[in-house]
CHARMM-style PDB file with segment names, atoms N, HN, CA, C and O in Angstrom:
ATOM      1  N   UNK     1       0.846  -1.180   0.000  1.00  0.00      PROA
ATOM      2  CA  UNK     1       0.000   0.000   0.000  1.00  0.00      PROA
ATOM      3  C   UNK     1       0.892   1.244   0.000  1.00  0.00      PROA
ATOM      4  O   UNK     1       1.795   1.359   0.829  1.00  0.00      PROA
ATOM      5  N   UNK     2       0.616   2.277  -1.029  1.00  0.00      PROA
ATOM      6  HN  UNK     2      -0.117   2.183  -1.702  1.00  0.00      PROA
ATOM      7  CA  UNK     2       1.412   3.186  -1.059  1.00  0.00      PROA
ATOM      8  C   UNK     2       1.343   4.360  -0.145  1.00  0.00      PROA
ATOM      9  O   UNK     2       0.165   4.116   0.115  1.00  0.00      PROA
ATOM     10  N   UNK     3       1.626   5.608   0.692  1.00  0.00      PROA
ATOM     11  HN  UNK     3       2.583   5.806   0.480  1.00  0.00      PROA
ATOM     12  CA  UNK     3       1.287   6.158   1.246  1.00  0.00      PROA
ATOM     13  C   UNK     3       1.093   7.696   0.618  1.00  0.00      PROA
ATOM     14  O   UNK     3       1.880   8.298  -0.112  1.00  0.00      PROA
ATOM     15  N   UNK     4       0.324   7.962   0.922  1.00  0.00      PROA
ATOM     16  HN  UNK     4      -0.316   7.472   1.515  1.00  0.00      PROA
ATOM     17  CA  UNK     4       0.139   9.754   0.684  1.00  0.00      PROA
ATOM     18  C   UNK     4       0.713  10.458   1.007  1.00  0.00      PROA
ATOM     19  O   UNK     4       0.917  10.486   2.220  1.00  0.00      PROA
ATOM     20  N   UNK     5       1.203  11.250   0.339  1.00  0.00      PROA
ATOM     21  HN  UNK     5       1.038  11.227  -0.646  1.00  0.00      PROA
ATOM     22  CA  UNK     5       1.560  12.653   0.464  1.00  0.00      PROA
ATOM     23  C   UNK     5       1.175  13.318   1.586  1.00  0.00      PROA
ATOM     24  O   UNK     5       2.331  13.589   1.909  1.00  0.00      PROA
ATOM     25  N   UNK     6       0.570  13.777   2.394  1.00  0.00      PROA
ATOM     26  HN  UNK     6      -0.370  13.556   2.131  1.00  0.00      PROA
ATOM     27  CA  UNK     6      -0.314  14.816   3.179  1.00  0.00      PROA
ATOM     28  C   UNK     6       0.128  15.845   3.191  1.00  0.00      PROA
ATOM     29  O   UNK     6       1.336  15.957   3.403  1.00  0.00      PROA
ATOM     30  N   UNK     7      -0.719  17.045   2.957  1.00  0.00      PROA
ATOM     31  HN  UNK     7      -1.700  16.954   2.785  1.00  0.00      PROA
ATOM     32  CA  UNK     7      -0.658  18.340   2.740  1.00  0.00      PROA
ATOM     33  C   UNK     7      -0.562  18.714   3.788  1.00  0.00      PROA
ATOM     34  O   UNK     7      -1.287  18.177   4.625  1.00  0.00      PROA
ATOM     35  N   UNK     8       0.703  20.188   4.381  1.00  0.00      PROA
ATOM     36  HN  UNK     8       1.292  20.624   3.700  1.00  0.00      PROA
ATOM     37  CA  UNK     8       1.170  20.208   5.633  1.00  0.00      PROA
ATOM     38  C   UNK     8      -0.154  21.161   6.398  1.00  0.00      PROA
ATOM     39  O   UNK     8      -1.248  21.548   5.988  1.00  0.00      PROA
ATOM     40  N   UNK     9       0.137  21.214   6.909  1.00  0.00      PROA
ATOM     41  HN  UNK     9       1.026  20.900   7.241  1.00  0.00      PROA
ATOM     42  CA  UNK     9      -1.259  22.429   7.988  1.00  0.00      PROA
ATOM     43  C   UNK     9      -0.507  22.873   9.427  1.00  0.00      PROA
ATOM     44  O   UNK     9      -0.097  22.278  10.423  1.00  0.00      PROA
ATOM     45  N   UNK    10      -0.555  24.015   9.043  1.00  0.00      PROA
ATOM     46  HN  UNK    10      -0.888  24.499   8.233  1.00  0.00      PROA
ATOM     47  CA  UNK    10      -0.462  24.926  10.551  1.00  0.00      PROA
ATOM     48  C   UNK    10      -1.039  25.741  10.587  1.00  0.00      PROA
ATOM     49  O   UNK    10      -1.484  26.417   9.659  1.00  0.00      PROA
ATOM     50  N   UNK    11      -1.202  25.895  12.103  1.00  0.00      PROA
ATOM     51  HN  UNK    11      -0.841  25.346  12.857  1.00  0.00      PROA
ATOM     52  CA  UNK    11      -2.537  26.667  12.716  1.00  0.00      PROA
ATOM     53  C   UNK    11      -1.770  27.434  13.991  1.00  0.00      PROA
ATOM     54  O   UNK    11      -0.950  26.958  14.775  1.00  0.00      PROA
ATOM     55  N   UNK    12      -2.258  28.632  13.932  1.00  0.00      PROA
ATOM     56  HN  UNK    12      -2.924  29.019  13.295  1.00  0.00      PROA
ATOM     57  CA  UNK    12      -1.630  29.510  14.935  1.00  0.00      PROA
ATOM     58  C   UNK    12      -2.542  29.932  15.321  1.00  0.00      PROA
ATOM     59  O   UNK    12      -3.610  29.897  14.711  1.00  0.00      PROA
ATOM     60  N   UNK    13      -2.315  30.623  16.820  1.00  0.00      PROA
ATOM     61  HN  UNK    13      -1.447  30.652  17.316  1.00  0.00      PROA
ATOM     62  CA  UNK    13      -3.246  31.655  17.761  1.00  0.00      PROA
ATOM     63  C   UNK    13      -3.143  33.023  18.341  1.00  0.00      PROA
ATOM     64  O   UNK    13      -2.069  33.432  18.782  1.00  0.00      PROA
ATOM     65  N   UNK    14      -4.207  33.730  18.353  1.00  0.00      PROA
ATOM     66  HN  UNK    14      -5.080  33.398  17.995  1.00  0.00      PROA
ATOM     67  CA  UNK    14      -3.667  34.771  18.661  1.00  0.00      PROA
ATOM     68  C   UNK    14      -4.671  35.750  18.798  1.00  0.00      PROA
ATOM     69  O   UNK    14      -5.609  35.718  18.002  1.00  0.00      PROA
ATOM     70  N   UNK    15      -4.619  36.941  20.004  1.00  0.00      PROA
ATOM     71  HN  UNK    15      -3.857  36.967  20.651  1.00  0.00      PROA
ATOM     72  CA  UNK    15      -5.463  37.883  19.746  1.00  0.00      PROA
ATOM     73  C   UNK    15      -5.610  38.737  18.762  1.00  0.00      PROA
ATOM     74  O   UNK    15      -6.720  39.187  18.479  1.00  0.00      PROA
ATOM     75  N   UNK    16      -4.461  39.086  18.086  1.00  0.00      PROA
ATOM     76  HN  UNK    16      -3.559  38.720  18.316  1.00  0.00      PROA
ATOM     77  CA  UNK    16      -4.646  40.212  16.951  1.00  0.00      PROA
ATOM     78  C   UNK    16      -4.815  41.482  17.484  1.00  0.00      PROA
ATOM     79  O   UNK    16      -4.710  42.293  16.563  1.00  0.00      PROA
ATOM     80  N   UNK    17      -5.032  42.040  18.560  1.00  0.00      PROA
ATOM     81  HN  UNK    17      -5.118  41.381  19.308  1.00  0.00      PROA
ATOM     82  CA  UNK    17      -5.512  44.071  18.795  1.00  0.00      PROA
ATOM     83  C   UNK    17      -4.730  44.532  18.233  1.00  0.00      PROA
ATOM     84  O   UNK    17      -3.519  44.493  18.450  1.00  0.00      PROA
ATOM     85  N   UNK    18      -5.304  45.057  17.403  1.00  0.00      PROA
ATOM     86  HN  UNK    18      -6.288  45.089  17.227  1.00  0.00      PROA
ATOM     87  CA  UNK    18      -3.936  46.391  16.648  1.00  0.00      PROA
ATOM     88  C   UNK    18      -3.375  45.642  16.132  1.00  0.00      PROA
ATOM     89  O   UNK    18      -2.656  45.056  16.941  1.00  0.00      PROA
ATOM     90  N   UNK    19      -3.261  45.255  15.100  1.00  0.00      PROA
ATOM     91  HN  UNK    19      -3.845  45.731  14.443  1.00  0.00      PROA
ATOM     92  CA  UNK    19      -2.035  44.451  14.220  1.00  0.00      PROA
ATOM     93  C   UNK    19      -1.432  45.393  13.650  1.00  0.00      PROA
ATOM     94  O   UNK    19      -1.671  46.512  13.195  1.00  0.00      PROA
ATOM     95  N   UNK    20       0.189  44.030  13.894  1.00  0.00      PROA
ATOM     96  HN  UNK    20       0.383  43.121  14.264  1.00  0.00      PROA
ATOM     97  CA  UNK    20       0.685  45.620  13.765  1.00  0.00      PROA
ATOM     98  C   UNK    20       2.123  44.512  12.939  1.00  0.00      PROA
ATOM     99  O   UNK    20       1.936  43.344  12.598  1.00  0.00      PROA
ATOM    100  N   UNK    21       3.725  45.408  12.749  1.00  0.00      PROA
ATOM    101  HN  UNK    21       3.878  46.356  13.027  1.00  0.00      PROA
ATOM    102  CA  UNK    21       4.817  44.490  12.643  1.00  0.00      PROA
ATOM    103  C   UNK    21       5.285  43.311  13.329  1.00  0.00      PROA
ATOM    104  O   UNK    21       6.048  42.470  12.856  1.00  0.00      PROA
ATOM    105  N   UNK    22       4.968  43.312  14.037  1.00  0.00      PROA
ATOM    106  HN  UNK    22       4.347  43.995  14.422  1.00  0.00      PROA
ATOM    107  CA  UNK    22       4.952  41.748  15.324  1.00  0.00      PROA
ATOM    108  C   UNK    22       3.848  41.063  14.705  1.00  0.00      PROA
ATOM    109  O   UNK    22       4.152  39.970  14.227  1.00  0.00      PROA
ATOM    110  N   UNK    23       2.971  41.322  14.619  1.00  0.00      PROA
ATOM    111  HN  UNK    23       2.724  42.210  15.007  1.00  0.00      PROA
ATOM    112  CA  UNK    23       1.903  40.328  13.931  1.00  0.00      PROA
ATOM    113  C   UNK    23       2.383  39.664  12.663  1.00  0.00      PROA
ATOM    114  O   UNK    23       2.686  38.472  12.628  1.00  0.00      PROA
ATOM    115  N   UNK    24       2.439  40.412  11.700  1.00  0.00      PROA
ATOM    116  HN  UNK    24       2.193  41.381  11.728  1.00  0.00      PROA
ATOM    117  CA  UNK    24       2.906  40.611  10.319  1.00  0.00      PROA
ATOM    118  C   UNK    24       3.959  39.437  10.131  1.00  0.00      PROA
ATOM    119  O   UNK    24       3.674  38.491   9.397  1.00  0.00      PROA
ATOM    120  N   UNK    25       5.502  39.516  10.970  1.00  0.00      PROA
ATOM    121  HN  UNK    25       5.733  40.284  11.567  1.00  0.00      PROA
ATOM    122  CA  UNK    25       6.373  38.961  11.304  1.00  0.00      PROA
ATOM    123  C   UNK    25       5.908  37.316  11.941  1.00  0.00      PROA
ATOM    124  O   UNK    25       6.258  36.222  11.499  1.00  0.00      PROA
ATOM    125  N   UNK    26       5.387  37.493  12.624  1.00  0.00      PROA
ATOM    126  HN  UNK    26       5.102  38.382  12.983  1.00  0.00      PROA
ATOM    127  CA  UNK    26       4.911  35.958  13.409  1.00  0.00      PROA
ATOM    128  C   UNK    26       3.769  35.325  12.685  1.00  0.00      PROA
ATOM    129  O   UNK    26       3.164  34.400  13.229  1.00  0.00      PROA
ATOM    130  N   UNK    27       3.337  35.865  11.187  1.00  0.00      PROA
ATOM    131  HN  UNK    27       3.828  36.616  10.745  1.00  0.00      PROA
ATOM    132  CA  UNK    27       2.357  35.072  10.316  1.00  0.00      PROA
ATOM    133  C   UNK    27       2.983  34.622   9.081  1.00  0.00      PROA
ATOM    134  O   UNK    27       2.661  33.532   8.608  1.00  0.00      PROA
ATOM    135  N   UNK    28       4.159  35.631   8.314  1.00  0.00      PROA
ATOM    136  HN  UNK    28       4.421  36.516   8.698  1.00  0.00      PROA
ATOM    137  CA  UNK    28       4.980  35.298   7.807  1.00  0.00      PROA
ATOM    138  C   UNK    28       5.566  34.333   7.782  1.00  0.00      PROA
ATOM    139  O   UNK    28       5.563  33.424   6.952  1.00  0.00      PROA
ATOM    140  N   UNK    29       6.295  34.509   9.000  1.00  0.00      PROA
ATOM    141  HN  UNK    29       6.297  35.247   9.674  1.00  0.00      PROA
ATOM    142  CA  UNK    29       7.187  33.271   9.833  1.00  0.00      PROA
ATOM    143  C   UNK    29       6.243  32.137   9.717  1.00  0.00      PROA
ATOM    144  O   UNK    29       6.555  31.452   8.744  1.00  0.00      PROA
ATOM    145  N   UNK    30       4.945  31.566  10.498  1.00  0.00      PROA
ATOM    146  HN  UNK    30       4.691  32.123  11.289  1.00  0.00      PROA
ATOM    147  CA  UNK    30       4.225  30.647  10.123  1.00  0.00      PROA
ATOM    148  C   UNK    30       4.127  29.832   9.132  1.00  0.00      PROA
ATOM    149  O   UNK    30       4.220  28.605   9.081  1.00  0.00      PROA
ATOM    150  N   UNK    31       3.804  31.131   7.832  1.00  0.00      PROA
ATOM    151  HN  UNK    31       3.728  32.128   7.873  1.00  0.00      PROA
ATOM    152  CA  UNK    31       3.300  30.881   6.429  1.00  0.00      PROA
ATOM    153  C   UNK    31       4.963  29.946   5.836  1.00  0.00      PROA
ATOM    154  O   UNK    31       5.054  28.910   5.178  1.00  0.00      PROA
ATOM    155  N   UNK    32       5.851  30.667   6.295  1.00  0.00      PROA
ATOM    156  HN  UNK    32       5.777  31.508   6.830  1.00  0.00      PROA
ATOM    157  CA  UNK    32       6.913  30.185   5.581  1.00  0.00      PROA
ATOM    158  C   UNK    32       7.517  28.258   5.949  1.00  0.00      PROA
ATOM    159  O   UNK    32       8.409  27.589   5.427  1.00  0.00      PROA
ATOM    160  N   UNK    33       6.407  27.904   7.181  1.00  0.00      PROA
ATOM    161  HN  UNK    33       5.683  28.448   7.605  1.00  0.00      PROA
ATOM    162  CA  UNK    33       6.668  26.522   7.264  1.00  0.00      PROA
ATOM    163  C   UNK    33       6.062  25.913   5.999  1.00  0.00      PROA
ATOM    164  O   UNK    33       6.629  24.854   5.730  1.00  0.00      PROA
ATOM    165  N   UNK    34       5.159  26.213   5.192  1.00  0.00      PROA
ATOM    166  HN  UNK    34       4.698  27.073   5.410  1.00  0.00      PROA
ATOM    167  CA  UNK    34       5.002  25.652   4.114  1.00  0.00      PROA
ATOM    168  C   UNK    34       3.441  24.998   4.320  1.00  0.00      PROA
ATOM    169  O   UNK    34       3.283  24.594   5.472  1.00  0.00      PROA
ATOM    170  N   UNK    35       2.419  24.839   3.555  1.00  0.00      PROA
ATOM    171  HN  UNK    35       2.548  25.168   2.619  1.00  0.00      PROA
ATOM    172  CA  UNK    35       1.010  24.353   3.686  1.00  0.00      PROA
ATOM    173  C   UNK    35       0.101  25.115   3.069  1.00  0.00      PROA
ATOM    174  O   UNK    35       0.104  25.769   2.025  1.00  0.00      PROA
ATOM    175  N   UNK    36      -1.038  24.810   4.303  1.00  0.00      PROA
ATOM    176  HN  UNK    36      -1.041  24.279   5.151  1.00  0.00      PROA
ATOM    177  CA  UNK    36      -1.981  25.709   4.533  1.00  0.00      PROA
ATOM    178  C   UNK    36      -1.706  26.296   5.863  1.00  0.00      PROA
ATOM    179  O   UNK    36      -1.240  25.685   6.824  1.00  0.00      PROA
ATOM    180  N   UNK    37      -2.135  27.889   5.808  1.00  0.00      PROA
ATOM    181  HN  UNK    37      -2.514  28.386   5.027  1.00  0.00      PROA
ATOM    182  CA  UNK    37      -1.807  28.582   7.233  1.00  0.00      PROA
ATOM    183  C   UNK    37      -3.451  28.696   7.694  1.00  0.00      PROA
ATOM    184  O   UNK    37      -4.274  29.385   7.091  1.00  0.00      PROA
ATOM    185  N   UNK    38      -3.725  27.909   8.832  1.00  0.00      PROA
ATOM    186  HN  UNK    38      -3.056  27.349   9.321  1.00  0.00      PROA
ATOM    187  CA  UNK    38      -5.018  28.275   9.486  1.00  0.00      PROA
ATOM    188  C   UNK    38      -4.597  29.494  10.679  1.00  0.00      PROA
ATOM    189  O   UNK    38      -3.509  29.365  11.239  1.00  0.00      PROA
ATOM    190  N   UNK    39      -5.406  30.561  11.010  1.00  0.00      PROA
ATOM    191  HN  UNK    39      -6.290  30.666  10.555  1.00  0.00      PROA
ATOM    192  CA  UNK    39      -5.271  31.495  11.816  1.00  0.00      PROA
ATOM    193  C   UNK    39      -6.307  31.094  13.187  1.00  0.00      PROA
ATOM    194  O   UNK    39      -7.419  31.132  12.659  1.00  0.00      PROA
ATOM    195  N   UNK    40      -6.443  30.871  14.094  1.00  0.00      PROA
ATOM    196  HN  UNK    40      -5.540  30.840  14.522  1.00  0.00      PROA
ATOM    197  CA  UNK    40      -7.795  31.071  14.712  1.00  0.00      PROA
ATOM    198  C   UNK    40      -7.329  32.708  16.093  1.00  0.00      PROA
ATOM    199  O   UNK    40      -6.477  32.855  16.970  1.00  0.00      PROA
ATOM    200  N   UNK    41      -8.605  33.681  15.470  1.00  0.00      PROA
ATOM    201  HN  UNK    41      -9.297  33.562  14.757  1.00  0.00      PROA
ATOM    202  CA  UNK    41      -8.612  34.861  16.627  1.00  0.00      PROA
ATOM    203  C   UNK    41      -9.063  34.609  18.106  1.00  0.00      PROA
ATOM    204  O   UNK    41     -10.266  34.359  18.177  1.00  0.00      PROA
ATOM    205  N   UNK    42      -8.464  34.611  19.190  1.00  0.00      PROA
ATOM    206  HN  UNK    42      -7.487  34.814  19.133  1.00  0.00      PROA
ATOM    207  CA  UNK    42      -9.062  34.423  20.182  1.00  0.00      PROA
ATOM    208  C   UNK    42     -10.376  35.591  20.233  1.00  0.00      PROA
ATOM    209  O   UNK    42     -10.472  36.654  19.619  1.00  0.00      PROA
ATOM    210  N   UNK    43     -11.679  34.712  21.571  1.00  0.00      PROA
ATOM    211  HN  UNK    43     -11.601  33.848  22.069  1.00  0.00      PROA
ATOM    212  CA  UNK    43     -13.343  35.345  21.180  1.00  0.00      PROA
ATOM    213  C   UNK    43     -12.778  36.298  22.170  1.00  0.00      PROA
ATOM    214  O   UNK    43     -11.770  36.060  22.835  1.00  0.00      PROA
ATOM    215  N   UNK    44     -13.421  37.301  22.228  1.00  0.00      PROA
ATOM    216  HN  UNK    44     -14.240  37.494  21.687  1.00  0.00      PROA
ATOM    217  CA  UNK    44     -13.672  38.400  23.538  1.00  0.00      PROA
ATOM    218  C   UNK    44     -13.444  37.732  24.703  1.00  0.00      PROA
ATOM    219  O   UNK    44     -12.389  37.814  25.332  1.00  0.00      PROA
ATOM    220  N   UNK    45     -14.652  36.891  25.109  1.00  0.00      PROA
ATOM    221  HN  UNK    45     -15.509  36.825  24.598  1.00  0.00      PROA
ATOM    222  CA  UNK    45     -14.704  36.737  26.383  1.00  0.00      PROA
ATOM    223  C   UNK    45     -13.830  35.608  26.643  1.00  0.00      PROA
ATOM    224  O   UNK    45     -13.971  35.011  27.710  1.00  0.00      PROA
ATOM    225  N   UNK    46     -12.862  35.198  25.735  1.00  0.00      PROA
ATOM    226  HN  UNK    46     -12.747  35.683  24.868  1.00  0.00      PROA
ATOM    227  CA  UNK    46     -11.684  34.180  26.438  1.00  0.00      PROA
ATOM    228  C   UNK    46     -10.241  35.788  26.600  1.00  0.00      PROA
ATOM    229  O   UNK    46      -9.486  35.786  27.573  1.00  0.00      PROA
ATOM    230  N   UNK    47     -10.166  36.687  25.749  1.00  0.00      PROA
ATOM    231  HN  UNK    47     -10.779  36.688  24.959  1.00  0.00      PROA
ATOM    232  CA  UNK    47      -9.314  37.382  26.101  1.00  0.00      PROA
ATOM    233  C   UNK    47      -9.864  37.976  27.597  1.00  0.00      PROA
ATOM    234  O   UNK    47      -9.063  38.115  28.522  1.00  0.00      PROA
ATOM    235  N   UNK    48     -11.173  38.283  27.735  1.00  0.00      PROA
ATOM    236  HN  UNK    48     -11.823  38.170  26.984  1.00  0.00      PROA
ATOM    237  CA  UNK    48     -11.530  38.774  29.134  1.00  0.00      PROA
ATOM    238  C   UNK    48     -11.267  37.880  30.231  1.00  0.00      PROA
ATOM    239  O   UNK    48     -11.249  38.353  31.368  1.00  0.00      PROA
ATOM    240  N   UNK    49     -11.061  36.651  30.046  1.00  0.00      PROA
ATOM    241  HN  UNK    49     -11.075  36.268  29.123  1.00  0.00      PROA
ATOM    242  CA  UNK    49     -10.894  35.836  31.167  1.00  0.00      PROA
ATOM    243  C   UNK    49      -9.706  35.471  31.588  1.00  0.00      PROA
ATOM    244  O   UNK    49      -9.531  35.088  32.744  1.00  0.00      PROA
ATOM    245  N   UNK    50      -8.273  35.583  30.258  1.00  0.00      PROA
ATOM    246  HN  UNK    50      -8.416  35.894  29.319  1.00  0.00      PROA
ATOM    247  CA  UNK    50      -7.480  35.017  30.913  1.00  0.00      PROA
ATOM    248  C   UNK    50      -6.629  36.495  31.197  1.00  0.00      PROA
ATOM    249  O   UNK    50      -5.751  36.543  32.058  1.00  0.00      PROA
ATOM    250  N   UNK    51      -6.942  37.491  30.500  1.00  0.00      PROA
ATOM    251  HN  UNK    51      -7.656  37.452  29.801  1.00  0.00      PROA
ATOM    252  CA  UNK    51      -5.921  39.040  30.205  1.00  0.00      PROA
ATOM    253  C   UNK    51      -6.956  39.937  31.174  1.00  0.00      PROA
ATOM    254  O   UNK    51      -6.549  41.093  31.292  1.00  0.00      PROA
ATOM    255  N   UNK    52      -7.707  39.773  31.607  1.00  0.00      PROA
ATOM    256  HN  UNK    52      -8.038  38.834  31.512  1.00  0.00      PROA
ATOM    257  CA  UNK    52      -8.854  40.186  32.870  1.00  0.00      PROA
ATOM    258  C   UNK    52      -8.992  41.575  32.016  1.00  0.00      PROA
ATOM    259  O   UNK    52      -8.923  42.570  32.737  1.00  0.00      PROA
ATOM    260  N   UNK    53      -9.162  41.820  30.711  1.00  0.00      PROA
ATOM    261  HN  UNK    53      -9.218  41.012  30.126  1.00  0.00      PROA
ATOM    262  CA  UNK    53      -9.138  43.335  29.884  1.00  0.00      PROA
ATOM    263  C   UNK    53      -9.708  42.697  29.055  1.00  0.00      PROA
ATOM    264  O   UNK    53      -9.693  41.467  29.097  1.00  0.00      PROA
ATOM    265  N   UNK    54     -10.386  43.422  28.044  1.00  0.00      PROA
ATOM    266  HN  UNK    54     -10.398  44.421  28.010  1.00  0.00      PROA
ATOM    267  CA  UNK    54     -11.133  43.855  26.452  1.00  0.00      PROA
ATOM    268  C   UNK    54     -10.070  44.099  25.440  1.00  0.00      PROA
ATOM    269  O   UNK    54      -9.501  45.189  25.392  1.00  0.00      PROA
ATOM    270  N   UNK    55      -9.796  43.167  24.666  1.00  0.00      PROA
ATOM    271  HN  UNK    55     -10.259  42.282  24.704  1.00  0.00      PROA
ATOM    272  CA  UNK    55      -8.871  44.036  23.490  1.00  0.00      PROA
ATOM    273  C   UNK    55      -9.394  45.265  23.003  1.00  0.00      PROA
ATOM    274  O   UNK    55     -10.599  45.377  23.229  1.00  0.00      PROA
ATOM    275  N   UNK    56      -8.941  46.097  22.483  1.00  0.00      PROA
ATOM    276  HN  UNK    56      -7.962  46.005  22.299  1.00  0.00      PROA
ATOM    277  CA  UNK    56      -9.236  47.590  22.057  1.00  0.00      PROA
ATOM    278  C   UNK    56      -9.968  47.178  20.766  1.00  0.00      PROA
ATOM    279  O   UNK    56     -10.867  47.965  20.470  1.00  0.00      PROA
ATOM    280  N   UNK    57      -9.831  46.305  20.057  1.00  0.00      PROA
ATOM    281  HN  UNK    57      -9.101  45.666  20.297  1.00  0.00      PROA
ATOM    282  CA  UNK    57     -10.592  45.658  18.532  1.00  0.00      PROA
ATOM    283  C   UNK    57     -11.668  45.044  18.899  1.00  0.00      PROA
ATOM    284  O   UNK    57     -11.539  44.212  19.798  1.00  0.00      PROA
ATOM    285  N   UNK    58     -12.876  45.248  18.379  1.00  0.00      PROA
ATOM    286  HN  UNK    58     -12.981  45.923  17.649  1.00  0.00      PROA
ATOM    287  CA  UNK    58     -13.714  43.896  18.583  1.00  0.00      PROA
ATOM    288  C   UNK    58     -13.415  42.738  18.017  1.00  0.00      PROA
ATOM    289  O   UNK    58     -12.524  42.605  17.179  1.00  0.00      PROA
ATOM    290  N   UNK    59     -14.073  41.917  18.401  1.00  0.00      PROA
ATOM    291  HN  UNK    59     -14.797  42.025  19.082  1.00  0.00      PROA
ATOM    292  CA  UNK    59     -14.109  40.497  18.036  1.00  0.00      PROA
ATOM    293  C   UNK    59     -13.851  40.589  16.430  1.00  0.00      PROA
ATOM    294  O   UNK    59     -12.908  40.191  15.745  1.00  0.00      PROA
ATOM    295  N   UNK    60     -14.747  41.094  16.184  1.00  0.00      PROA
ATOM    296  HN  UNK    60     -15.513  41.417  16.741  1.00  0.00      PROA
ATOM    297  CA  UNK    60     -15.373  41.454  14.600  1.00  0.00      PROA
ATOM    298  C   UNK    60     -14.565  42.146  13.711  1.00  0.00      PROA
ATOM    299  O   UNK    60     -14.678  42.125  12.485  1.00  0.00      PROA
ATOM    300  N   UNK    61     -13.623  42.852  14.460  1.00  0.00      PROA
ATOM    301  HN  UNK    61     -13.531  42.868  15.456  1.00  0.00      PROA
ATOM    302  CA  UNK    61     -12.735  43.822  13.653  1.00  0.00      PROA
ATOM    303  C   UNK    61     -11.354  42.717  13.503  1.00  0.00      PROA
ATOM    304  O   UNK    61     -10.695  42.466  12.494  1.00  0.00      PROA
ATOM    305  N   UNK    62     -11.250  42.345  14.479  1.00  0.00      PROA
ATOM    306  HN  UNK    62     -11.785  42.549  15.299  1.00  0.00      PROA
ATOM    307  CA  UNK    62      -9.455  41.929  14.469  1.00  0.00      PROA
ATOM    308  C   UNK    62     -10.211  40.265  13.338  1.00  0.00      PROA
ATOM    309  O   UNK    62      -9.413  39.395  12.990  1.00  0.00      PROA
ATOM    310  N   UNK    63     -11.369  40.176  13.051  1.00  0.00      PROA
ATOM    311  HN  UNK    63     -12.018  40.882  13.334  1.00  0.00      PROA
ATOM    312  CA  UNK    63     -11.672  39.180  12.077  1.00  0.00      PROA
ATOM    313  C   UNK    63     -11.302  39.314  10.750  1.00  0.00      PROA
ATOM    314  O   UNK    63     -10.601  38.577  10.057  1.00  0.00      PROA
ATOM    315  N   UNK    64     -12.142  40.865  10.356  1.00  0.00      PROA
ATOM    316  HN  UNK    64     -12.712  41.464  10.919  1.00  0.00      PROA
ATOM    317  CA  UNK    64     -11.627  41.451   9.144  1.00  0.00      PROA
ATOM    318  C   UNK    64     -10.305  41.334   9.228  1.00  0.00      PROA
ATOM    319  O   UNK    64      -9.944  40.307   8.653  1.00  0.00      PROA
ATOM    320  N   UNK    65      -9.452  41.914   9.676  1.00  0.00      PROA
ATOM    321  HN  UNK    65      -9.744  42.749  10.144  1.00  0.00      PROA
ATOM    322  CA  UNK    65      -8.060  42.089   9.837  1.00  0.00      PROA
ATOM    323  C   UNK    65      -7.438  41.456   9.396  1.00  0.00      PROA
ATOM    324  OT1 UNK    65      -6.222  41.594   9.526  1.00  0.00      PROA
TER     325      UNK     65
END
């Protein structure tokens, strides 16, 4: 039985407020392991629970982003 190929996948995390050159840099960097780059934004109320603060972006904005 021959084996497949599998297509690579990485997935990173992150709040995103204000994206900015640090962001930019640490998605790059990601992208450049090679694949597909999955992003997932942390929700509001997990940044409220563990950063006891509101990112300055909504949920909704640092999505667009």
């Amino acid at each position: 039985m021959a084996l497949r190929k599998r297509k690579k996948r990485i997935l990173v995390f992150g709040v995103f407020d204000r994206i900015h050159a640090g962001h930019r840099f640490f998605l790059r960097a990601a992208r450049g392991f090679g694949g597909e780059l999955f992003v997932a934004v942390a929700r509001d109320r997990n940044v409220l629970r563990l950063k006891k603060k509101l990112p300055r972006d909504s949920e909704q904005t640092r999505l667009r982003n």
